[in-house]
TISE-461990 format. One line per field, with one value per residue: residue in one letter; x, z, y of N, C-alpha, C, O in turn. Coordinates in pm, 1 decimal, decimal comma. Atoms other than C-alpha are relative to their C-alpha. Last residue first. Example, Ala and Ser with C-alpha at 12.3 -4.5 7.8 and 13.67 -1.06 7.14 Angstrom:
2
resn (S	A)
n_east (-82,0	89,0)
n_up (-6,0	0,0)
n_north (-119,0	-119,0)
ca_east (1367,0	1230,0)
ca_up (714,0	780,0)
ca_north (-106,0	-450,0)
c_east (-77,0	90,0)
c_up (73,0	0,0)
c_north (109,0	120,0)
o_east (-26,1	193,6)
o_up (89,9	66,5)
o_north (219,8	118,1)
END
This chain:
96
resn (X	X	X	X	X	X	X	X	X	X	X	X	X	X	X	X	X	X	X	X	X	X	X	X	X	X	X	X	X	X	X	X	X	X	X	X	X	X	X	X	X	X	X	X	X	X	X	X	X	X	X	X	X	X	X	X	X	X	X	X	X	X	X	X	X	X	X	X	X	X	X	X	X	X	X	X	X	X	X	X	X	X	X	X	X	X	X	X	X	X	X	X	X	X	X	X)
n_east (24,9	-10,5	-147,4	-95,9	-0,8	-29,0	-113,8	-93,5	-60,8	-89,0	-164,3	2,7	-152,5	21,5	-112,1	24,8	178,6	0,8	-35,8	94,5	101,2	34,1	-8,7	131,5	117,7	-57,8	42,6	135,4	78,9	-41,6	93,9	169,9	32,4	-15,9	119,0	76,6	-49,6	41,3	116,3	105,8	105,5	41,6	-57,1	3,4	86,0	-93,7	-141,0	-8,4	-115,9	-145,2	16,6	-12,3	-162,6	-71,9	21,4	-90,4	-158,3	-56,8	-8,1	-106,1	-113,1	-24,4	-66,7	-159,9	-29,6	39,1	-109,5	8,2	80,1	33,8	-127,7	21,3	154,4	-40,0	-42,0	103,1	95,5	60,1	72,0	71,6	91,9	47,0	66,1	93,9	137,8	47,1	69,6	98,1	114,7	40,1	118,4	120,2	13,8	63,6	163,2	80,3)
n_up (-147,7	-61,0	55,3	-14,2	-133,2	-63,4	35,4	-84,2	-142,6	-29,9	11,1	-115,7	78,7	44,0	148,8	120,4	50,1	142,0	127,9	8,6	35,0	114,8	120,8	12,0	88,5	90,0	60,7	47,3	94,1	115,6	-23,9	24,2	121,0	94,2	-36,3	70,3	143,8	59,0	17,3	97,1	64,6	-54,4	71,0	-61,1	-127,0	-39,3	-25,4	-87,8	-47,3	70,4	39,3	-170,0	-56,3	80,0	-69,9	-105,6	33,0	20,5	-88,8	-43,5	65,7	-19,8	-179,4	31,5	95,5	-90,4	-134,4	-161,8	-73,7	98,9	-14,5	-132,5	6,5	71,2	-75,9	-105,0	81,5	107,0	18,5	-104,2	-46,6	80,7	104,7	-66,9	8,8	124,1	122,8	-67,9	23,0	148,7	-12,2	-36,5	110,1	106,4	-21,8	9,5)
n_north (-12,3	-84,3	3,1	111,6	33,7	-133,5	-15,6	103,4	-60,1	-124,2	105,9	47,5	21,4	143,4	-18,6	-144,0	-69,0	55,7	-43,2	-141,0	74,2	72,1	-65,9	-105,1	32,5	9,7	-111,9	-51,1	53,4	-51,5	-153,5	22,0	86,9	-106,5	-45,6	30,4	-6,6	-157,0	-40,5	36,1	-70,8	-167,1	-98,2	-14,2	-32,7	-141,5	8,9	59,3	-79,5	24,6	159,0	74,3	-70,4	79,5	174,8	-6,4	4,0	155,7	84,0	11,9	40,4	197,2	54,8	-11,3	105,8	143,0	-1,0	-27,7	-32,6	-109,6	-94,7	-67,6	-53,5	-137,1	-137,7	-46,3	-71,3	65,0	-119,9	-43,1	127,5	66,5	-87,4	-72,2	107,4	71,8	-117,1	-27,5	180,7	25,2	-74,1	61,4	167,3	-94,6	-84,2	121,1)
ca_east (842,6	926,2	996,2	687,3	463,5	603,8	537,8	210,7	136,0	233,6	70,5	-287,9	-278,1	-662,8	-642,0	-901,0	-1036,8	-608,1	-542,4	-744,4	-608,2	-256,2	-310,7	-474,2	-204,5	98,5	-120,4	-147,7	201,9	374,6	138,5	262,4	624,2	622,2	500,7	784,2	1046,4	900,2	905,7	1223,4	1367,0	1662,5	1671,2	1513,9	1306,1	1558,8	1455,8	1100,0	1140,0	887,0	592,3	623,7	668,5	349,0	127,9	215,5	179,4	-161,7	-260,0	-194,8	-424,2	-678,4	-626,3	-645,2	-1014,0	-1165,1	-1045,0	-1335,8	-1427,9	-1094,0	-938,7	-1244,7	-1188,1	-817,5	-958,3	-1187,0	-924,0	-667,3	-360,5	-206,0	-35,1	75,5	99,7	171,9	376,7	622,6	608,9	739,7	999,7	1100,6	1115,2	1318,2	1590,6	1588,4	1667,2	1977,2)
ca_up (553,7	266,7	15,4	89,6	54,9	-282,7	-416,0	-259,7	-412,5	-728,6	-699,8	-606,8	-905,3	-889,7	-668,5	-394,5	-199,7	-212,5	-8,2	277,3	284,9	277,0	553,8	767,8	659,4	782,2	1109,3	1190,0	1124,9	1322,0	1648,5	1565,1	1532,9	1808,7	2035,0	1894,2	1929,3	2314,5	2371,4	2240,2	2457,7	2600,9	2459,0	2723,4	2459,3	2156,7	2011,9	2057,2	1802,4	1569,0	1797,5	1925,0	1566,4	1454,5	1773,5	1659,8	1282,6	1388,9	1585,2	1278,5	1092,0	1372,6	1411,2	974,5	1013,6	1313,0	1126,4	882,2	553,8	330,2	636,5	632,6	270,1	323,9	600,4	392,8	120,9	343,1	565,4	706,3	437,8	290,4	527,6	858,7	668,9	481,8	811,8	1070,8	800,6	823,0	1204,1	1174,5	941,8	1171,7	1459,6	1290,7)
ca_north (1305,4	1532,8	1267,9	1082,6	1406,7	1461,2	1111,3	1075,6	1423,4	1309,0	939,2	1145,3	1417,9	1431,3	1737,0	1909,1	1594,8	1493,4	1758,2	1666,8	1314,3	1426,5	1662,1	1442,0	1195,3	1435,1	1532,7	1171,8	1083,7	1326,7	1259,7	848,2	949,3	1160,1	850,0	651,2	913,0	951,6	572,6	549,8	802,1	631,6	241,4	3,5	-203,0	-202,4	-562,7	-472,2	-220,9	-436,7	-470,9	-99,4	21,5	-192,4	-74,2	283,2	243,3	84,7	376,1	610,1	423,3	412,9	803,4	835,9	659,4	885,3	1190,7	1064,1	1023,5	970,7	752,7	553,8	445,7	417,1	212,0	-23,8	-66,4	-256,4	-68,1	-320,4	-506,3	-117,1	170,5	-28,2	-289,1	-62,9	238,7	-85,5	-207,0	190,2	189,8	-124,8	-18,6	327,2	131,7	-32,1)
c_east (78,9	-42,6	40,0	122,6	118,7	23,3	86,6	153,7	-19,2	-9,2	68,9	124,3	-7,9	134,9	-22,1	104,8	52,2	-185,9	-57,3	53,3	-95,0	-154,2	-4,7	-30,4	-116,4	-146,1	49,7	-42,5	-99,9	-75,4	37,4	-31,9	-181,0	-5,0	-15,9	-125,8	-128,7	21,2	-87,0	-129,3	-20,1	-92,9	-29,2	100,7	71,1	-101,0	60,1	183,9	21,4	174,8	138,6	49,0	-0,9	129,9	112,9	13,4	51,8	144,6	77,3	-13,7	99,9	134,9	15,5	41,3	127,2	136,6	20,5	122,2	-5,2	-160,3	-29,1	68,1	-59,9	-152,4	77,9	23,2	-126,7	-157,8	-170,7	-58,5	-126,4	-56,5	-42,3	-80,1	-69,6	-124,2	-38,1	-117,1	-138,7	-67,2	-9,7	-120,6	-158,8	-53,3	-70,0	-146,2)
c_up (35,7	177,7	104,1	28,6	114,6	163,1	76,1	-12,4	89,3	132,4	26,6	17,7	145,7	-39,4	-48,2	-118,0	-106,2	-39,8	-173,8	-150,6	-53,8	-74,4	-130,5	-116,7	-20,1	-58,4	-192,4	-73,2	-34,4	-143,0	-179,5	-40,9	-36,2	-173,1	-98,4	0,5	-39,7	-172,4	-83,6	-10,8	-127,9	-120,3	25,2	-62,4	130,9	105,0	106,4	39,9	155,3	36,5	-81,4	-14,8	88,0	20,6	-124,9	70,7	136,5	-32,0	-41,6	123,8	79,7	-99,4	-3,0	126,3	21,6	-80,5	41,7	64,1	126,3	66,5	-63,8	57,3	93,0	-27,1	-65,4	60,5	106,4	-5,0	-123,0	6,3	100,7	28,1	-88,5	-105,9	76,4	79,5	-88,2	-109,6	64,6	-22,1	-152,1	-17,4	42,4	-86,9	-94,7	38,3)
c_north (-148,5	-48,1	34,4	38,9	-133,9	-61,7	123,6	7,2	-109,0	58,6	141,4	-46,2	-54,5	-71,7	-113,6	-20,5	108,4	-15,4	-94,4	80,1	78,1	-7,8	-40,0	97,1	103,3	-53,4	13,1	111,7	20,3	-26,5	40,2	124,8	6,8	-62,2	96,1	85,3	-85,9	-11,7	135,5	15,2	-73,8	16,1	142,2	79,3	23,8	64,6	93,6	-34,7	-61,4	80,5	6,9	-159,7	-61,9	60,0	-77,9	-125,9	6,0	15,0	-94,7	-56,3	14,4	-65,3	-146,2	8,5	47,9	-109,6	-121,4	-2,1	17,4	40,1	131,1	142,4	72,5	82,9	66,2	130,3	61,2	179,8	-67,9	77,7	53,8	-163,0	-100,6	83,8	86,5	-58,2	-116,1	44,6	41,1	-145,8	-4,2	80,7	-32,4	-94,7	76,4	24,9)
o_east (86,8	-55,2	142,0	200,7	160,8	118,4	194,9	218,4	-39,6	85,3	122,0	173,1	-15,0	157,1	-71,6	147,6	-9,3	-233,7	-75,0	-13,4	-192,2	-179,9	-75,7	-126,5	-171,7	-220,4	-3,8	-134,8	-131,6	-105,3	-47,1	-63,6	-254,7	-54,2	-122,3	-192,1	-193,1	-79,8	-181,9	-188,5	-21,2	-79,7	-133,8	200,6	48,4	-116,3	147,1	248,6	85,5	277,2	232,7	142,7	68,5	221,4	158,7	104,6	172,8	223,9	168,7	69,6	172,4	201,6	110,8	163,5	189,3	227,1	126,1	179,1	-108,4	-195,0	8,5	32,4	-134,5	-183,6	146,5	-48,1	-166,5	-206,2	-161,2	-103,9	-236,5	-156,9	-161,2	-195,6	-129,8	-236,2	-158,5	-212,0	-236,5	-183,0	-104,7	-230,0	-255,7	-170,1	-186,6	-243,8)
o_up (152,0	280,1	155,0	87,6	230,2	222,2	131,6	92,0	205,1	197,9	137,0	130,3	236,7	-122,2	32,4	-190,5	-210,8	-143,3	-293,8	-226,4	-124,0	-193,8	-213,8	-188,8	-123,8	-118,0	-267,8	-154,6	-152,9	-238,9	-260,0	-159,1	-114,2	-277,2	-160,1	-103,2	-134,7	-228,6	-159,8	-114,1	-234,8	-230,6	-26,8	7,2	213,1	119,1	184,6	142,9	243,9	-31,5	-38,5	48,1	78,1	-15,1	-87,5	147,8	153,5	-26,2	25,8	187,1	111,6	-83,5	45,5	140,6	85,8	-15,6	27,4	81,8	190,9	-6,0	-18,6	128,2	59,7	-26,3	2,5	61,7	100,6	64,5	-234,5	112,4	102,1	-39,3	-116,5	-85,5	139,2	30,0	-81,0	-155,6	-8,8	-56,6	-174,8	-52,1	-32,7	-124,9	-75,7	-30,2)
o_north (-187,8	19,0	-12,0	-35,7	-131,7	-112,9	104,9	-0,5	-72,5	102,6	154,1	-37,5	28,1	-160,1	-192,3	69,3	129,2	-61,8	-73,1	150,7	50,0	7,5	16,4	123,9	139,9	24,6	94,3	115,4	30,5	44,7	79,6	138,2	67,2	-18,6	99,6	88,6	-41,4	30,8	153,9	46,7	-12,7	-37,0	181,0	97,2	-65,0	185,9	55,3	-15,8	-4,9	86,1	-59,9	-208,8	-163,0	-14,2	-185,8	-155,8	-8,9	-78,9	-142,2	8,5	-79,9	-167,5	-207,1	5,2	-36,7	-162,0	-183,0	-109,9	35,7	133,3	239,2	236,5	164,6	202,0	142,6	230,6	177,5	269,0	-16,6	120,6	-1,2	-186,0	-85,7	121,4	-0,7	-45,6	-140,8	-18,8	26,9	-169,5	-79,1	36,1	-43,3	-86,0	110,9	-5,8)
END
């Protein structure tokens, strides 16, 4: 059931919560894909409330976040050198 949530978390942290500005930010600056992955960690926290005294959630969420940032970084850096952006969203998706 925790997994259900951390996925609902990921849908609205990548897509309501993610607006045009800070994909824009995200593609110029480190700065931009830390505030993203902030918000997937403030939107896990907020939606795993249910399961607030569950062994090592904190840690799973925290690893989550670190996982995330270096995943976009990479994303973001790859996709300056390809114009195949859906394919390696698609990829990257599969693999994380």
């Amino acid at each position: 059931m925790i997994l259900l949530h951390l996925y609902l978390a990921h849908l609205i942290a990548d897509f309501p919560l993610q607006p045009m500005p800070l994909v824009e930010w995200k593609h110029k600056s480190l700065w931009g894909v830390f505030v993203h992955s902030l918000i997937h960690l403030a939107t896990m926290v907020v939606i795993t409330i249910p399961f607030i005294g569950t062994p090592g959630l904190y840690a799973v969420l925290l690893g989550i976040f670190v996982i995330h940032f270096f995943v976009d970084a990479i994303k973001v850096e790859a996709e300056k050198h390809t114009n195949k952006q859906l394919e390696l969203f698609c990829w990257i998706s599969l693999y994380t």
